[in-house]
Rosetta silent file (secondary structure, phi, psi, omega in degrees, C-alpha in Angstrom):
SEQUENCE: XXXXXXXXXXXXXXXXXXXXXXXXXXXXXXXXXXXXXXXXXXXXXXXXXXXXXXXXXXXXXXXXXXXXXXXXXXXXXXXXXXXXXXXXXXXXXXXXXXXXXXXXX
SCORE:     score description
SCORE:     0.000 S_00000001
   1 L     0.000  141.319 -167.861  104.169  106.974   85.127 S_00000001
   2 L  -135.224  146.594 -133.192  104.494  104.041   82.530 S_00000001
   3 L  -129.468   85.792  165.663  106.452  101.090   83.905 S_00000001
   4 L  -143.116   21.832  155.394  108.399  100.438   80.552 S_00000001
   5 L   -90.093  114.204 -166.820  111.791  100.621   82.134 S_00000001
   6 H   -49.810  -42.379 -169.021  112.954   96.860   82.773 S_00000001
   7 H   -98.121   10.005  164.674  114.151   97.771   86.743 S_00000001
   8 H  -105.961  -15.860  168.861  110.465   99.935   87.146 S_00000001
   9 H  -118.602   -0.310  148.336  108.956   97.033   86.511 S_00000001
  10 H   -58.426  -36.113  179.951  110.628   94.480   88.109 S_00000001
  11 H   -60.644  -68.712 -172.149  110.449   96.593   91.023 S_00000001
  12 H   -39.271  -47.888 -175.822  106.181   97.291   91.026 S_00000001
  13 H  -128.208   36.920  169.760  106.412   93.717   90.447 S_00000001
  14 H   -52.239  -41.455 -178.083  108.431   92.689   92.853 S_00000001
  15 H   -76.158  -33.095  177.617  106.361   95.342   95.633 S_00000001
  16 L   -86.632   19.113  175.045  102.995   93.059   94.544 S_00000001
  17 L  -130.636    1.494  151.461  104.231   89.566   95.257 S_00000001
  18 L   -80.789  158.986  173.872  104.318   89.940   99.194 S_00000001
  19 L   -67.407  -50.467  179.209  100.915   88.833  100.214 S_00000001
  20 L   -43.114  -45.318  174.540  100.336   91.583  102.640 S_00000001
  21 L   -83.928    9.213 -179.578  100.873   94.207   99.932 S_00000001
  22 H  -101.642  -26.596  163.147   98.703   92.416   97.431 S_00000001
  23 H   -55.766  -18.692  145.503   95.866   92.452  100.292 S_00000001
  24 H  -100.395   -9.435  158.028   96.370   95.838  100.288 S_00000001
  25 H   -69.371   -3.403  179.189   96.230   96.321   96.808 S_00000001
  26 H   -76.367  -34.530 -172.391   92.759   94.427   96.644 S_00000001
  27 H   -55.092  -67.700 -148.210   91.508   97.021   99.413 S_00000001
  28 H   -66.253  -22.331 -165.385   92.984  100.394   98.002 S_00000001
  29 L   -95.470   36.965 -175.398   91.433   99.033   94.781 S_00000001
  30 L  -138.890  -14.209 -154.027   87.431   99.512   95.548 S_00000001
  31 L  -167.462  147.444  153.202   88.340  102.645   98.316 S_00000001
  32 L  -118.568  138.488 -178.385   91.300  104.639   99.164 S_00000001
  33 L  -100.672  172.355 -142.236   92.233  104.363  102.621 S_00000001
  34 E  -150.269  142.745  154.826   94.524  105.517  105.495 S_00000001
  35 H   -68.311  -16.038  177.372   96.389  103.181  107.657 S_00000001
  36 H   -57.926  -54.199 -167.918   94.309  103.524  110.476 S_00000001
  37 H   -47.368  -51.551 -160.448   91.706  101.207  107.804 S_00000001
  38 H  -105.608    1.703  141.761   94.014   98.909  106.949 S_00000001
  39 H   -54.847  -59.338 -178.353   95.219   98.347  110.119 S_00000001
  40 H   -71.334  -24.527  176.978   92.085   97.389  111.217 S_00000001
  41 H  -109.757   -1.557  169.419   91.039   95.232  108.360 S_00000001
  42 H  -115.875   -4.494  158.669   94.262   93.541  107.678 S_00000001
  43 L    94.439   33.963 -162.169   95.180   92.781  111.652 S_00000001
  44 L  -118.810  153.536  159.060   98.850   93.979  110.994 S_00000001
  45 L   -65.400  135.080  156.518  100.529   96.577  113.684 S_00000001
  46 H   -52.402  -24.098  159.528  100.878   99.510  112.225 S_00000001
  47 H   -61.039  -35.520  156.865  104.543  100.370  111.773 S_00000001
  48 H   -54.981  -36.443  166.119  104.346   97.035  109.121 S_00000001
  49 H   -67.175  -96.397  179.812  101.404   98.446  106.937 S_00000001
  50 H    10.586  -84.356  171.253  103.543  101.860  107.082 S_00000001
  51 H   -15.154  -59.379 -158.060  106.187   99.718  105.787 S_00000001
  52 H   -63.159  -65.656  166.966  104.439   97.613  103.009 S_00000001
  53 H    23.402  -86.434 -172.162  103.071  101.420  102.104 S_00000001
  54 H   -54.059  -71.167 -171.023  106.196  102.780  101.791 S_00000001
  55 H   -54.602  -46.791  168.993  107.384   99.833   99.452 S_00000001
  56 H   -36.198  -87.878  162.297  104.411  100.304   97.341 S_00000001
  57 H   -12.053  -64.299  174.332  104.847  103.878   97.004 S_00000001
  58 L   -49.090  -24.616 -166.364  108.283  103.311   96.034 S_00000001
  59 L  -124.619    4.300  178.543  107.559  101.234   93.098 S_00000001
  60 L    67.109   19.867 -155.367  104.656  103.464   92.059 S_00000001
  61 L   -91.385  -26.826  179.885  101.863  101.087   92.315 S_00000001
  62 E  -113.155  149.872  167.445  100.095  103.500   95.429 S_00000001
  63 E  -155.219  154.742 -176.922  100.051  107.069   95.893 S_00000001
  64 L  -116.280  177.595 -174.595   99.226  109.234   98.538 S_00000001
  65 L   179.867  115.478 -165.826   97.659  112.319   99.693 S_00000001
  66 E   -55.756  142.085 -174.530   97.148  114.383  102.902 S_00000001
  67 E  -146.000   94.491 -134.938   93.711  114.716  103.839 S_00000001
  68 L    16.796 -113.789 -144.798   93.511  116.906  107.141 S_00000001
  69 L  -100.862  -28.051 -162.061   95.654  115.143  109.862 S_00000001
  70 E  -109.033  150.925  176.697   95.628  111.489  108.165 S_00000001
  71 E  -110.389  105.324 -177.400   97.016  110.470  104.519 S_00000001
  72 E   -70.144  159.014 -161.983   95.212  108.726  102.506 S_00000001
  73 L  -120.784  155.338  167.315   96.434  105.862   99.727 S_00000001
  74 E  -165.016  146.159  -64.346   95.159  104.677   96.128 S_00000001
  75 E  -169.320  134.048  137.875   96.102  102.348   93.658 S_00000001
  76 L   -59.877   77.412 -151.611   98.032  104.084   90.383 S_00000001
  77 L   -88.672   -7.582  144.594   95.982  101.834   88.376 S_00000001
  78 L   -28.590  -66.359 -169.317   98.405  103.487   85.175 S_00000001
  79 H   -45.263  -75.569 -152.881  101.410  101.089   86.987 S_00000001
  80 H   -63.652   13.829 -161.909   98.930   97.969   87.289 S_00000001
  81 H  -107.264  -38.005 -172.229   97.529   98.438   83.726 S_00000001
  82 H   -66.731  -54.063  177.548  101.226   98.599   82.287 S_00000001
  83 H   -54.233  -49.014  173.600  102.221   95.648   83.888 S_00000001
  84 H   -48.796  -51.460  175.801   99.096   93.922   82.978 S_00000001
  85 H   -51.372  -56.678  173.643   99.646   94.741   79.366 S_00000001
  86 H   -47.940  -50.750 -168.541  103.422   93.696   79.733 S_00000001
  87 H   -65.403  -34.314 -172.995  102.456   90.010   81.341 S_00000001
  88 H   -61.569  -45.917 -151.992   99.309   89.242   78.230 S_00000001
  89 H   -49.048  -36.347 -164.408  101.893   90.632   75.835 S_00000001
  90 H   -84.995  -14.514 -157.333  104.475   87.677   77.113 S_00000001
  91 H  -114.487    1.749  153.330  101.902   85.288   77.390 S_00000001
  92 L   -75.180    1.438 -165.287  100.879   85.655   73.653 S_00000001
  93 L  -108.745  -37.384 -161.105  104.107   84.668   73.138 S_00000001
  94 L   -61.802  126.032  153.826  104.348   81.322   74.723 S_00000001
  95 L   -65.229  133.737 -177.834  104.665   78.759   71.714 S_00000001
  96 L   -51.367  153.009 -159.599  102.482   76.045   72.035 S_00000001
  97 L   -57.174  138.043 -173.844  103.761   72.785   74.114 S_00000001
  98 L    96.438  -24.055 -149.995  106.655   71.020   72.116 S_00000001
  99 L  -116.493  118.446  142.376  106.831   73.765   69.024 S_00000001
 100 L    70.865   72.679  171.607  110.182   75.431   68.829 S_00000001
 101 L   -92.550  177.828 -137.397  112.067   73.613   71.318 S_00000001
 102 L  -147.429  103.129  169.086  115.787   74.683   71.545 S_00000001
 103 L   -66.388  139.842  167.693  117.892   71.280   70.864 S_00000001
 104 L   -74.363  132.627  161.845  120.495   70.249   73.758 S_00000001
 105 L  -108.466    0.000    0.000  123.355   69.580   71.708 S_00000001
């Protein structure tokens, strides 16, 4: 999926700027994990991980996948590469301090 629709990528990165869900994108990005994991390693009740999940999911930055009874999660790392690309690309942009200021008239 390539996050080059202006509302796909507000959303992904809108789903990464709660804290909780960027602590779980640092996890899911060395291991993919279950909620049972990231229950336990981020200290959250589970119906809230579920949640952040869910939002995640939704915005395409995680995907899942049943793995006998529990479903496991992993980073799209497509999503976070597009977005990565998108943010240098803007920041190659920035004119230097002072240089092509916009007069107040």
């Amino acid at each position: 999926m390539s996050v080059n629709i202006k509302g796909e990528r507000s959303g992904a990165l809108k789903s990464l700027a709660d804290p909780a869900r960027w602590e779980i994108v640092e996890r899911l990005a060395a291991e993919e994990l279950c909620v049972c994991h990231l229950v336990e390693e981020l200290g959250l009740p589970q119906p809230l991980v579920s949640h952040h999940l869910k939002v995640l999911r939704n915005a395409g930055v995680v995907e899942s996948e049943r793995y006998k009874q529990w479903i496991y999660y992993r980073l799209n790392p497509e999503v976070l590469t597009d977005i990565g690309h998108e943010l240098t690309r803007i920041a190659e942009t920035v004119p230097p301090a002072k240089h092509r200021r916009r007069p107040c008239e």
